[in-house]
C-alpha positions as CSV (number, residue, x, y, z in Angstrom):
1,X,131.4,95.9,147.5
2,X,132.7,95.6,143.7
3,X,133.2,99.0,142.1
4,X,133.5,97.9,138.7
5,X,129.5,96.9,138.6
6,X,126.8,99.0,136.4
7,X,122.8,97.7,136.2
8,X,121.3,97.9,133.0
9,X,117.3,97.6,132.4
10,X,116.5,94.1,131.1
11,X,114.2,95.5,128.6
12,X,111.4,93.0,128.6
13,X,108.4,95.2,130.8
14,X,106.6,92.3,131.2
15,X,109.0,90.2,133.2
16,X,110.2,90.4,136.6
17,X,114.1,89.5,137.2
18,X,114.5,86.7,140.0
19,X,118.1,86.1,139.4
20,X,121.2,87.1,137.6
21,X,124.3,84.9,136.7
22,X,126.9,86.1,134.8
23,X,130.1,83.5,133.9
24,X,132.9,83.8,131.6
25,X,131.1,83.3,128.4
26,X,127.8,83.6,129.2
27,X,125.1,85.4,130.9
28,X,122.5,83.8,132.5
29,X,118.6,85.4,133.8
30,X,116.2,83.9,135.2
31,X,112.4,85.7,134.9
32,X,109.0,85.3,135.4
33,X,106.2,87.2,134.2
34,X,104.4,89.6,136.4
35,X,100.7,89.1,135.6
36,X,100.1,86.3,137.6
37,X,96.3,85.2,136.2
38,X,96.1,85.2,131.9
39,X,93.1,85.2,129.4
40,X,91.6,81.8,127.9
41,X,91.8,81.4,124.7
42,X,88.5,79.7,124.4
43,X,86.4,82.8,126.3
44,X,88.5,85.5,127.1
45,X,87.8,85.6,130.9
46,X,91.1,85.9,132.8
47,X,92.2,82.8,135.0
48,X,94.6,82.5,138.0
49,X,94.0,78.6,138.6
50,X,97.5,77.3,137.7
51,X,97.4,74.5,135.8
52,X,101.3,74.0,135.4
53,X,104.9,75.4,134.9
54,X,108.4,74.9,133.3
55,X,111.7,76.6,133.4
56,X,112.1,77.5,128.8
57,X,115.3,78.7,127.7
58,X,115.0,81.7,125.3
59,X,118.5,83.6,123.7
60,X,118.8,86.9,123.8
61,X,121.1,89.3,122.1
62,X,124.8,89.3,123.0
63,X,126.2,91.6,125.7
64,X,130.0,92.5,125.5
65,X,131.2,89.7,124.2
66,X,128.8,87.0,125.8
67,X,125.8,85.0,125.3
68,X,122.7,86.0,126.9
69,X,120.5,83.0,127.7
70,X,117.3,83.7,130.0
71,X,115.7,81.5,131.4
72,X,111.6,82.0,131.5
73,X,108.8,80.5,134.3
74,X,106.3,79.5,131.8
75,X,102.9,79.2,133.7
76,X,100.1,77.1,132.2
77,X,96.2,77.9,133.7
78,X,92.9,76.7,133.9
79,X,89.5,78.0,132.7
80,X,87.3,79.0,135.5
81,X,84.3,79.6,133.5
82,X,82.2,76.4,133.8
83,X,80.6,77.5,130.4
84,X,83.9,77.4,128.2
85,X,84.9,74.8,126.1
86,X,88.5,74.6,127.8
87,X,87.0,74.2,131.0
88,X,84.8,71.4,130.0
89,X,87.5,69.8,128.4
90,X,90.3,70.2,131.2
91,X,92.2,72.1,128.2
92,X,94.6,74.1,129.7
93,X,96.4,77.3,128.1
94,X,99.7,79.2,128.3
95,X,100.7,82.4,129.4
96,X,101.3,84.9,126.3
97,X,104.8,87.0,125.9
98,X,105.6,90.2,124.0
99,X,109.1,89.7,124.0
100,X,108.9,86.2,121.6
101,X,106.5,83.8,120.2
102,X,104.8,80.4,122.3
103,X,107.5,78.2,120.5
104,X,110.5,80.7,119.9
105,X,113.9,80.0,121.3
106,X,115.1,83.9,120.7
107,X,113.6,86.6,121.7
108,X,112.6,89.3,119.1
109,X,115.1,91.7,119.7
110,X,117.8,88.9,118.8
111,X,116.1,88.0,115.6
112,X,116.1,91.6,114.5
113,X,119.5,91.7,115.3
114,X,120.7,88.7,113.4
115,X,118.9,90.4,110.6
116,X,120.7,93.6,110.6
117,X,123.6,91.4,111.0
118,X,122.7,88.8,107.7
119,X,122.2,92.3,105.5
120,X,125.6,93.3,105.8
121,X,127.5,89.9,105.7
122,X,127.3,86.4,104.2
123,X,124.8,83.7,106.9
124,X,128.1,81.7,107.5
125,X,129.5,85.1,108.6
126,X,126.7,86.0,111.2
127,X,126.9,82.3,112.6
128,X,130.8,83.0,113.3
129,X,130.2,86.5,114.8
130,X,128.0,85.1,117.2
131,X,129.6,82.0,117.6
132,X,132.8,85.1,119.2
133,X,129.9,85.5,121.6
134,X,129.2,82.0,122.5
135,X,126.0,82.3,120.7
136,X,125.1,78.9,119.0
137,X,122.8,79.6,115.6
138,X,123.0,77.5,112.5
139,X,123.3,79.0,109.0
140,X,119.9,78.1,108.0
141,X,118.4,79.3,110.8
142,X,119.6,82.8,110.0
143,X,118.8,82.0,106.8
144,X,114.7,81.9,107.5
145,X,115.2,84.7,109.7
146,X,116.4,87.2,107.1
147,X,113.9,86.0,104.3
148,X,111.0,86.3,107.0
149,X,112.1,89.3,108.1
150,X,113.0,90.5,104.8
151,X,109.4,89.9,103.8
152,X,107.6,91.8,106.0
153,X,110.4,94.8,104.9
154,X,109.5,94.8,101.6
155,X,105.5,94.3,102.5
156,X,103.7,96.8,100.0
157,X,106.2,98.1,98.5
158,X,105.0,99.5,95.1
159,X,106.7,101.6,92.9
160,X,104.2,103.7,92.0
161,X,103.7,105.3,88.7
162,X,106.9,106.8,86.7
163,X,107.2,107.8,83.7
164,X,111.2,107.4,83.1
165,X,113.0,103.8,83.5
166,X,116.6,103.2,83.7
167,X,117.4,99.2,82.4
168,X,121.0,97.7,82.4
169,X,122.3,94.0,82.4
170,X,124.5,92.3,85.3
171,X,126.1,88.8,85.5
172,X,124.7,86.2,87.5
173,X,127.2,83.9,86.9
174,X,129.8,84.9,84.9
175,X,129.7,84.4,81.2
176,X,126.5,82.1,81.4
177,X,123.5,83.8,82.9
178,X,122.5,87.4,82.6
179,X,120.0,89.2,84.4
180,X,118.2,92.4,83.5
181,X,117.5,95.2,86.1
182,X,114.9,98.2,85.8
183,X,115.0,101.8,87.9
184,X,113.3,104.7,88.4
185,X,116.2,107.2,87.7
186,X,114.4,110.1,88.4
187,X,113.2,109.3,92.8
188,X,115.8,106.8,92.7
189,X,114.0,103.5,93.1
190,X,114.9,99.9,92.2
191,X,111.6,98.7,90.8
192,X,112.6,95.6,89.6
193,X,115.0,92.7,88.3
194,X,114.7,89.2,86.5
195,X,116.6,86.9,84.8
196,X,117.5,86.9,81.1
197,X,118.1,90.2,79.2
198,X,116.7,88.9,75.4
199,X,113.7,91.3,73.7
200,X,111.2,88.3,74.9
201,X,111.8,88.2,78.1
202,X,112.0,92.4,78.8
203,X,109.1,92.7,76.6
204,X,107.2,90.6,78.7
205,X,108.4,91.7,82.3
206,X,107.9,95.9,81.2
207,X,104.4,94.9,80.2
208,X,103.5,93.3,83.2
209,X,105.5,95.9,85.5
210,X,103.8,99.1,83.7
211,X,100.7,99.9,82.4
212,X,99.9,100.9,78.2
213,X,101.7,104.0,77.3
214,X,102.6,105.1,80.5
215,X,106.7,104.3,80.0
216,X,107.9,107.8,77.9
217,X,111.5,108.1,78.5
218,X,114.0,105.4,79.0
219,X,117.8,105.6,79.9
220,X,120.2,102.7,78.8
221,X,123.4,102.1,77.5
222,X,124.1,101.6,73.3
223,X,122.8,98.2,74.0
224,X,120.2,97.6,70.9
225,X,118.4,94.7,72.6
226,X,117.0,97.1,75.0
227,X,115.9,99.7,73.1
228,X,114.5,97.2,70.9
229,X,112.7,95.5,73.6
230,X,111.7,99.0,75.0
231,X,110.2,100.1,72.0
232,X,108.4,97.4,71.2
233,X,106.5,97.4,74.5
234,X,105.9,101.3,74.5
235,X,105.9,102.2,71.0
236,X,107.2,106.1,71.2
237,X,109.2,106.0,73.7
238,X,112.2,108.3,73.9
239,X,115.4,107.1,74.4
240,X,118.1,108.4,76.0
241,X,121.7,107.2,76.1
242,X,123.6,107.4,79.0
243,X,126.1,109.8,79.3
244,X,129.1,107.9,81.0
245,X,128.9,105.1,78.3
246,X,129.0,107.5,75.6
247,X,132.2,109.5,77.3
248,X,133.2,106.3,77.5
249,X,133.4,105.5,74.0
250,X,135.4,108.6,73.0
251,X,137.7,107.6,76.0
252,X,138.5,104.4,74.4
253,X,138.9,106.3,71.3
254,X,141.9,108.3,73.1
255,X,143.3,105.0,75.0
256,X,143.7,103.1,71.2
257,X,145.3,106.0,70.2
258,X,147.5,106.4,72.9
259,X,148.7,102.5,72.3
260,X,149.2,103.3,68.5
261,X,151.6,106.1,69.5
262,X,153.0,103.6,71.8
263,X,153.8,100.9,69.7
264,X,155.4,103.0,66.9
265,X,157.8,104.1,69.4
266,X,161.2,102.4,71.5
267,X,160.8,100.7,74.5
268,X,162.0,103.5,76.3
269,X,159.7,106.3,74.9
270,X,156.5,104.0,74.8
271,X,157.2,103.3,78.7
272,X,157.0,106.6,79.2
273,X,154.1,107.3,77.7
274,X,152.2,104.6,78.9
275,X,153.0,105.9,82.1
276,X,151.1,109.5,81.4
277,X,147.8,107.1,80.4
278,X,145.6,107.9,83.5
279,X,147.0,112.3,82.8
280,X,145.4,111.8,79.9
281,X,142.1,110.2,80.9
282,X,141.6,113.0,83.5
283,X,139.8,115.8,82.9
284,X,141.7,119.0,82.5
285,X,140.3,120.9,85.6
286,X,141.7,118.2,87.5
287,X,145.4,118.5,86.8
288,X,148.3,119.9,88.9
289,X,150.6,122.2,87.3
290,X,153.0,118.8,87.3
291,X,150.6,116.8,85.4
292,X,150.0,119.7,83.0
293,X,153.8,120.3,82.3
294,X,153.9,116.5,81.9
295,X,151.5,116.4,79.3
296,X,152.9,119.2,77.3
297,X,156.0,117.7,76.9
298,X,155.1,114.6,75.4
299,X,152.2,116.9,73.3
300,X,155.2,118.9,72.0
301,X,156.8,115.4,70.7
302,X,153.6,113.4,69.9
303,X,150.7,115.8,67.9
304,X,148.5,112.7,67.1
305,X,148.4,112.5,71.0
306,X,147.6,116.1,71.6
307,X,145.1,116.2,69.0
308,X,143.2,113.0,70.6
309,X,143.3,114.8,73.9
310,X,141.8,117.8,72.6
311,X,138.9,115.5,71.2
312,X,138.4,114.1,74.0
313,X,137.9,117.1,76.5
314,X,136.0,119.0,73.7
315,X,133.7,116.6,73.5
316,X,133.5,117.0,77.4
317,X,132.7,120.2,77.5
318,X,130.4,120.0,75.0
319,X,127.9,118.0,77.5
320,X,128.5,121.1,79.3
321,X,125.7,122.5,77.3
322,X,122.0,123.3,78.1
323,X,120.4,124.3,74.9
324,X,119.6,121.2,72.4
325,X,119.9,123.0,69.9
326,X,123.0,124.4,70.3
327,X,123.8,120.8,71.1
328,X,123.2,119.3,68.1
329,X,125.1,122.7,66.3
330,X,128.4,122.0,68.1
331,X,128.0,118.1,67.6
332,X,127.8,118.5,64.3
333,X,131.1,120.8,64.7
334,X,132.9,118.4,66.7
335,X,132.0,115.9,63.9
336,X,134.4,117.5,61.6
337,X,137.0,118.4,63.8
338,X,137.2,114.4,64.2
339,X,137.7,114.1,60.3
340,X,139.9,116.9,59.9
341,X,142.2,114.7,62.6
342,X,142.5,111.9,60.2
343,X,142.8,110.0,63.5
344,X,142.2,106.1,62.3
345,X,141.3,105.2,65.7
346,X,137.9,107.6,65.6
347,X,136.7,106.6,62.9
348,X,134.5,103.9,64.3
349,X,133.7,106.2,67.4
350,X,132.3,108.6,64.8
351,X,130.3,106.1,63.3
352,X,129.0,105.1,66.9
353,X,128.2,108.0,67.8
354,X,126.6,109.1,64.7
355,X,124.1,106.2,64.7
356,X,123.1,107.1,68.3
357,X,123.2,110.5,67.6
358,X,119.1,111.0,68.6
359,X,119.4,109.1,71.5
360,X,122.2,110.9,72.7
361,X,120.8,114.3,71.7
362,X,117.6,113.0,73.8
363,X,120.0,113.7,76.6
364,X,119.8,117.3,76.4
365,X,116.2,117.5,76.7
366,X,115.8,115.2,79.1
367,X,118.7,115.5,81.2
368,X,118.9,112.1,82.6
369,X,121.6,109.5,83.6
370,X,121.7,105.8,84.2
371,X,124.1,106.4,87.4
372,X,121.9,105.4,89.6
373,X,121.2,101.7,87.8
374,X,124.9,101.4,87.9
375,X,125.1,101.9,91.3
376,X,122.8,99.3,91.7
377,X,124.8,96.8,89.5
378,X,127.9,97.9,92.2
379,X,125.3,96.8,94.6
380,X,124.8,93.2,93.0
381,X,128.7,92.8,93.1
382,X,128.8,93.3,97.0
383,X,126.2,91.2,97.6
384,X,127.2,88.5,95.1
385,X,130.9,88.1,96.3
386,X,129.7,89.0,100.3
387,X,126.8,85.4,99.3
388,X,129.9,83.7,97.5
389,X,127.3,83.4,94.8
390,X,123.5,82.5,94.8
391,X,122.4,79.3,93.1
392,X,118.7,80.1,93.9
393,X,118.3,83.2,91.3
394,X,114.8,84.1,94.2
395,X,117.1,84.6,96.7
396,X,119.8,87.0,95.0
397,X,117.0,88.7,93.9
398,X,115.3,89.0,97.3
399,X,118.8,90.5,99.0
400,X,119.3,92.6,96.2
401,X,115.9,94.1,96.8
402,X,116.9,94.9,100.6
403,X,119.6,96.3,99.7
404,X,118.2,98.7,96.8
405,X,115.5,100.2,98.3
């Protein structure tokens, strides 16, 4: 007797196991179903007259390594009941399974796996991993297996009433189409995304997603389009600047600087400060006592850097703050410390920020970010290079969906 055996439940109730063949590549059952009499579909009283049978194949889920085919006794009956259409007719009917459809050829266990499969790699991608498991599937066939399952996934899903939305912009295809997405930032939900990111378009889709008035805070980047477009479909409504993108404007700030220094320098000193470029980008909290004496020694040699450094990590820890206030106080502060630096390179980062300057200040009221709509524009990039691209916009949308919610 082999040792090296283990028995495993075949997981369909339903059927009885007749016989069990297992090969090099494949595994092979044979099964009948236990009920031997079934209801007709034309009166509901249960038959046991056979009619006729056939040996179907159905594909199940792989098993270490190797295809599972099983092979089904598919019984057709007779109506007994001389009142019923299908027995006046000599119509006869087939036996009903819970583990697939009348006309599948895969169980549903296997579709659900080839699912789970498809959301985490590209169609071609599921047909090779199965085809390691001597599995044959086409691409299109996994195809109308995600979106169908995918369907009935997303089934009712509403999202509810909010009161905040998050809206950024993502490439479709590079440099020609755009595509605008829309988040609740507060339960972190993706609640929708379309093609095109102009005022018409965003106008139309928030009036249709949201009712009159309800919209009263929305968080974006400095992008004017949107808060145009926001605006202009919920009059009153506060905006609210993210924070990363406005950090990120005072990091660029530092980063031209930083190059200025650079280029007014040798070869050999400009190297070396390009080199200290991601010491300087990092927040002070975050640097070794190497790091620290690093910066110092090129601070002691370059003041136009260590005065842009200092800009930058005041103006950190100045969203460190709580009270608006006291916000709009220190902001006003850090204003002139910007002006006093005669820093060139500011300049236009003063003006930007001075022209956002509500929106921004919004932030300390309503302290909310767009991190989550980014994360979702990560999201799109995965799925996009995973797809090798989407020329049906329906379908990057549908995955997209999946995905974000």
């Amino acid at each position: 007797m082999r040792e090296d055996v283990i028995t495993i439940t075949l997981g369909m109730p339903e059927f009885r196991v007749l016989r069990v063949k297992e090969g090099r590549h494949l595994i092979e059952i044979w099964v009948e179903k236990i009920t031997t009499s079934e209801a007709c579909l034309g009166c509901g009283y249960f038959s046991d007259q056979g009619y006729d049978e056939r040996w179907d194949d159905i594909w199940d889920q792989p098993v270490w390594d190797k295809g599972v085919l099983i092979w089904v006794r598919k019984r057709r009956f007779s109506c007994v009941h001389l009142l019923c259409s299908y027995y006046r007719q000599d119509k006869p009917f087939a036996q009903l399974y819970g583990s697939f459809g009348p006309s599948d050829r895969r169980t549903y266990r296997f579709d659900r796996y080839i699912y789970r499969l498809a959301k985490r790699m590209a169609h071609t991608d599921v047909v090779k991993e199965l085809a390691l498991c001597h599995t044959p599937i086409s691409d299109n066939t996994v195809g109308r297996i995600y979106h169908r399952l995918g369907k009935e996934e997303l089934a009712g899903y509403e999202p509810g009433r909010l009161a905040a939305i998050g809206i950024d912009e993502y490439s479709v295809w590079r440099g020609h189409r755009y595509a605008t997405i829309i988040t609740d930032p507060v339960r972190h939900r993706l609640i929708e995304t379309f093609l095109g990111r102009d005022k018409e378009t965003v106008v139309a889709h928030l009036r249709a997603l949201f009712p009159p008035k309800s919209i009263k805070l929305a968080v974006m980047d400095m992008n004017g389009g949107y808060e145009n477009a926001v605006l202009t479909a919920f009059p009153g409504t506060k905006i609210i600047i993210d924070k990363f993108h406005v950090v990120s404007v005072v990091m660029d700030a530092l980063d031209a600087t930083r190059k200025r220094v650079q280029r007014e320098r040798t070869k050999t000193q400009g190297r070396r400060i390009f080199k200290l470029r991601k010491l300087l980008r990092k927040a002070r909290e975050n640097l070794d006592e190497q790091g620290q004496d690093h910066l110092d020694t090129i601070f002691a040699q370059e003041p136009d850097l260590q005065t842009a450094y200092h800009l930058k990590e005041d103006f950190r820890d100045w969203y460190q703050l709580t009270i608006p206030e006291q916000a709009k106080t220190d902001l006003a502060k850090w204003y002139q410390q910007v002006e006093d630096s005669h820093l060139l390179e500011w300049q236009a980062t003063l003006e930007t920020l001075r022209n956002h300057e509500t929106q921004i200040i919004n932030y300390f009221y309503w302290p909310l970010t767009n991190a989550f709509t980014e994360g979702k524009n990560n999201i799109v990039g995965v799925v996009k290079r995973r797809a090798y691209g989407f020329r049906n916009f329906s379908n990057l949308r549908h995955r997209i969906f999946l995905e974000g919610t």
